[in-house]
N, C-alpha and C positions, 0 to 999 in steps of 0.2 A: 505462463505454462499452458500447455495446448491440454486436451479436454484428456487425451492419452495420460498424461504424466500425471493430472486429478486424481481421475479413476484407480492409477496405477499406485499410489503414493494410500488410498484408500483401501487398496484390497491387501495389502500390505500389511497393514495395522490388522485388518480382522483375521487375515491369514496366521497372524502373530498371537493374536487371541486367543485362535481355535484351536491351535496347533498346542498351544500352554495349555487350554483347556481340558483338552483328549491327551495328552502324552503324558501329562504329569502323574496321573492318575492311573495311566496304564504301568510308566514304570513303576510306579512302589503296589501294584498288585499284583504285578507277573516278578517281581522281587519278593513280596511273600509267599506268593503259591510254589515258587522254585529254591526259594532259600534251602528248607527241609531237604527236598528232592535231593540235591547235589550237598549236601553238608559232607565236610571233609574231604572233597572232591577238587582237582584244582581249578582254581580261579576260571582260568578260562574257557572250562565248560558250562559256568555261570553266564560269563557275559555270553556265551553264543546261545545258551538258553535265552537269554534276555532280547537279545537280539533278535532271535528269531521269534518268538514270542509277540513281539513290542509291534508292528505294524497290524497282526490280527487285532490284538487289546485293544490300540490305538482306535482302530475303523470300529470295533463295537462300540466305543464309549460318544466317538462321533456321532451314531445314529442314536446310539442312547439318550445324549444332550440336550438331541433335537428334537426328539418328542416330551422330556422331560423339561428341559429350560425354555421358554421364548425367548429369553435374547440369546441364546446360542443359535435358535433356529430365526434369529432374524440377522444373525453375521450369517448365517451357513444360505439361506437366500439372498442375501444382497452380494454375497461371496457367484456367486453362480451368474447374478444378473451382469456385473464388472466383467466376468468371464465370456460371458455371450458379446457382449458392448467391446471388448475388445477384439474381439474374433472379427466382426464387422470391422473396426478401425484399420487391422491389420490388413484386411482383403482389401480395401478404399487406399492403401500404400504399395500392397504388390501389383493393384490393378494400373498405379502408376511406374511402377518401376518397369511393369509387362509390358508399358505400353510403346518404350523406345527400345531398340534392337542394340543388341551387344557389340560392343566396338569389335573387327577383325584386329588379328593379329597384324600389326604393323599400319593400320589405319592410324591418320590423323586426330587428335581426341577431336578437334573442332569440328573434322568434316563428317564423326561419326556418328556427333551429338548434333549437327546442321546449329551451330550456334549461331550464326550471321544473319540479321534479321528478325531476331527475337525481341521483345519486348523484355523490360528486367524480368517481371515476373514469372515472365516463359524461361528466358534463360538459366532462374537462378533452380528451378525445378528441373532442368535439363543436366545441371552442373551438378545440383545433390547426387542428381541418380547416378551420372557419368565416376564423379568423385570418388560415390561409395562404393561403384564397381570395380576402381581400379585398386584402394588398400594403398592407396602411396597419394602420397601430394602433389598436388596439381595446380600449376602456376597458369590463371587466365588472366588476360589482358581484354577488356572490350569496351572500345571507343566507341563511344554512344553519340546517335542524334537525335533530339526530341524523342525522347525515351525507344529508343531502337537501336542494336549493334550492327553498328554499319563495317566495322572491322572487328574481328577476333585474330587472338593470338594464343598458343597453350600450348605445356608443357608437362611433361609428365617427369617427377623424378623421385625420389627415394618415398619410404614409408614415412620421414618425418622432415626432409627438406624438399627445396623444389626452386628452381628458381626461373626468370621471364625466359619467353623461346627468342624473342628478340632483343634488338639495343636500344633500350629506355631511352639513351640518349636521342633518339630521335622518335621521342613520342612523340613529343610540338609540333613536330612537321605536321606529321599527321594527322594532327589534331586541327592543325590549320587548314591543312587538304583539302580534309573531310567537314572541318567546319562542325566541328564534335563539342558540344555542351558538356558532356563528364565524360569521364576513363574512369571506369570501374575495373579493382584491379582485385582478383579472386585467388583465394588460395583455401584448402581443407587442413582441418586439423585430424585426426582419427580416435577422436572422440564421442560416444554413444550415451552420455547421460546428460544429452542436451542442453549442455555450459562446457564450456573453450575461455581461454585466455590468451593475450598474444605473446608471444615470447618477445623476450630482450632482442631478438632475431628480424622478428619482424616489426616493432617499433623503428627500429633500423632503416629498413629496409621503406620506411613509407616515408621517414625523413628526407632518404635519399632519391626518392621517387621522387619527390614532392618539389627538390630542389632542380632536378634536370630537366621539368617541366617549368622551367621558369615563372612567368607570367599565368601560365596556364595549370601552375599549381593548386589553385583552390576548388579544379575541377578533379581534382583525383579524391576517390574512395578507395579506401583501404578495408576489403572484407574477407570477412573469415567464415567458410562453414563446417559446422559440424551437425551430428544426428542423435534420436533418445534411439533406446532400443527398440523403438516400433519403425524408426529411420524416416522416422519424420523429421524433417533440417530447421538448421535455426542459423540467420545469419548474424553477425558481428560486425559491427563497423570499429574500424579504431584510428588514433593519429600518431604524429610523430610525438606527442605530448604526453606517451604513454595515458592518455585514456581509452574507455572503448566501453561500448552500449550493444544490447540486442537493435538489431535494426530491424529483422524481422523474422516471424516463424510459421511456415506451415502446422494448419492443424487439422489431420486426416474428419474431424469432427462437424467442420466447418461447408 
């Protein structure tokens, strides 16, 4: 879990805290000061008294809490600190996604993200941003030498399928060509609570890779990414064997 999802999974629980602590108490006081008021009235100028009511109550009993309880007032500042801490996380994520230019309309995804030549690590940050801008699945192909892509290939097709821009059947060649150590073969899922699973689909799909590659089958990775809601990516490795592991995650923290 990157330091986001921590934090995130903590402010959570106090938010859950706080919010039970201040609401409960508002509604059954703003339900006895308005019971009388509206008696024999219909219902539903109860609840919209209540209603309206309930978010003032709420905020007084909040500041109440805090000078009254120490541990309310030590969720309601550690509440603020996770807030700030994310505010940072978030800018160190848009300040990466700022930093490559919008694919044009009718652009190449490959030649708009310059994938050829990257390093994985370069690449696979190039492919999050690319991916999550397009909202549909994106089939990349990239033949690697001593960790560099010396060939890309991509495709861009539906919000939940996607498939190679070219004919697998002659990855070998190329692999021989080029004299390529791995084929990393990339695809997203549209996924943002940073866990993915491969589908029956693509279990598939990496068998059959893996078989057209002949010889040069053991050089193929099968990955998958996806993002949490801060759109920090996480990739997936999986086989034909239906298993599959985190391979690795950005973390805006780090």
């Amino acid at each position: 879990m990157s330091r986001y999802d921590v934090i995130h999974k903590e402010l959570t629980g106090l938010r859950v805290r706080q919010a039970a602590s201040a609401i409960i108490p508002a509604v059954l006081l703003v339900a006895l000061l308005v019971s009388d008021a509206v008696s024999g009235q219909p219902p539903v100028l109860f609840l919209a008294i209540i209603l309206t009511a309930l978010p003032v109550a709420s905020f007084l009993f909040h500041h109440v809490w805090r000078v009254v309880f120490p541990a309310y007032r030590k969720w309601a500042t550690r509440s603020a600190q996770i807030e700030q801490e994310i505010v940072r996380l978030r800018a160190r994520v848009a300040s990466i996604f700022d930093s490559y230019r919008q694919r044009s309309k009718g652009e190449a995804f490959k030649k708009a993200y310059a994938l050829v030549g990257r390093s994985v690590a370069q690449l696979e940050e190039a492919l999050a941003v690319g991916m999550h801008r397009e909202r549909r699945e994106v089939f990349v192909t990239a033949f690697m030498r001593s960790g560099v892509a010396v060939r890309v290939t991509a495709s861009i097709g539906s919000p939940y399928r996607c498939a190679a821009a070219d004919n697998p059947a002659r990855w070998a060649e190329h692999v021989d060509r080029l004299g390529c150590d791995e084929i990393r073969q990339y695809h997203n899922h549209p996924a943002h609570n940073g866990a993915t699973r491969p589908s029956p689909t693509d279990f598939r799909t990496s068998g059959s890779l893996r078989r057209l590659l002949g010889h040069h089958g053991a050089k193929l990775k099968s990955l998958i990414i996806c993002w949490n809601a801060l759109r920090e990516w996480r990739v997936f490795e999986h086989d034909d064997d239906r298993r599959h592991w985190l391979c690795c995650e950005f973390d805006a923290a780090v």
